[in-house]
N, C-alpha and C positions, 0 to 999 in steps of 0.2 A: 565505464570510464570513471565517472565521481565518486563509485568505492575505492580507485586503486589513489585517489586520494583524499581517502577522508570525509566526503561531501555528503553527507546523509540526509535524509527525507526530513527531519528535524532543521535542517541546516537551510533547506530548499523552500520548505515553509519559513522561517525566518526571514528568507532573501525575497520569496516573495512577500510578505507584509510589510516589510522595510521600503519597497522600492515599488507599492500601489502607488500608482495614483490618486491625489486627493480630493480632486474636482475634474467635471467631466469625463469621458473615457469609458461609458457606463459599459460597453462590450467587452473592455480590457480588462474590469470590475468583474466580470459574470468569469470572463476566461481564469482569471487569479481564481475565484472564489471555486469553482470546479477542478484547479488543480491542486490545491490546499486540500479541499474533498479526497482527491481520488489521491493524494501522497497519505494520509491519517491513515484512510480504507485499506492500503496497501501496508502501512506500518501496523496497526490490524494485526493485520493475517501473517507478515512475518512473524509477528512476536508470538502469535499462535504456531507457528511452524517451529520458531525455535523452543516453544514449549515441550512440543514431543523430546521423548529420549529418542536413540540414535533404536532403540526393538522397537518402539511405537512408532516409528518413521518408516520402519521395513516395511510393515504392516499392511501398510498402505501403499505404497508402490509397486501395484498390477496391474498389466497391461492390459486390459479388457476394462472395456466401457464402464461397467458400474463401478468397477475402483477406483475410475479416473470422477464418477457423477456423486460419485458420496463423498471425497476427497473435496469437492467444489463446492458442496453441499452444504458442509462443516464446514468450510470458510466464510458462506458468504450467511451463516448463521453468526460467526464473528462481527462480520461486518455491520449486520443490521443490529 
């Protein structure tokens, strides 16, 4: 839905920093601060997937377990 307008993980981290709260709320604090995390983590590994060209993308999409556990593998080497 917030790609078909425009809404990006950049956009979504903005909204949330702008609209923390600034006193009190320390749960509401933890919940922002993990979803700030896990949008970064996730733009990450887009930008590693849009890295590949469209042959190095084939490459890797097969249906059998290790294609899918190396393919996961390499991502979340991104991430860390």
């Amino acid at each position: 839905m917030c790609d078909k307008i425009g809404f990006t993980a950049d956009d979504a981290i903005d909204t949330l920093e702008k609209n923390r709260p600034t006193s009190g709320y320390y749960m509401l604090n933890e919940a922002i601060d993990m979803s700030i995390a896990a949008l970064e983590s996730q733009k990450k590994i887009l930008d590693m997937i849009d890295f590949f060209s469209d042959d190095e993308r084939m490459k890797y999409y097969r249906t059998d377990a290790s294609g899918v556990l190396s393919v996961l593998r390499e991502l979340m080497m991104v991430v860390k």
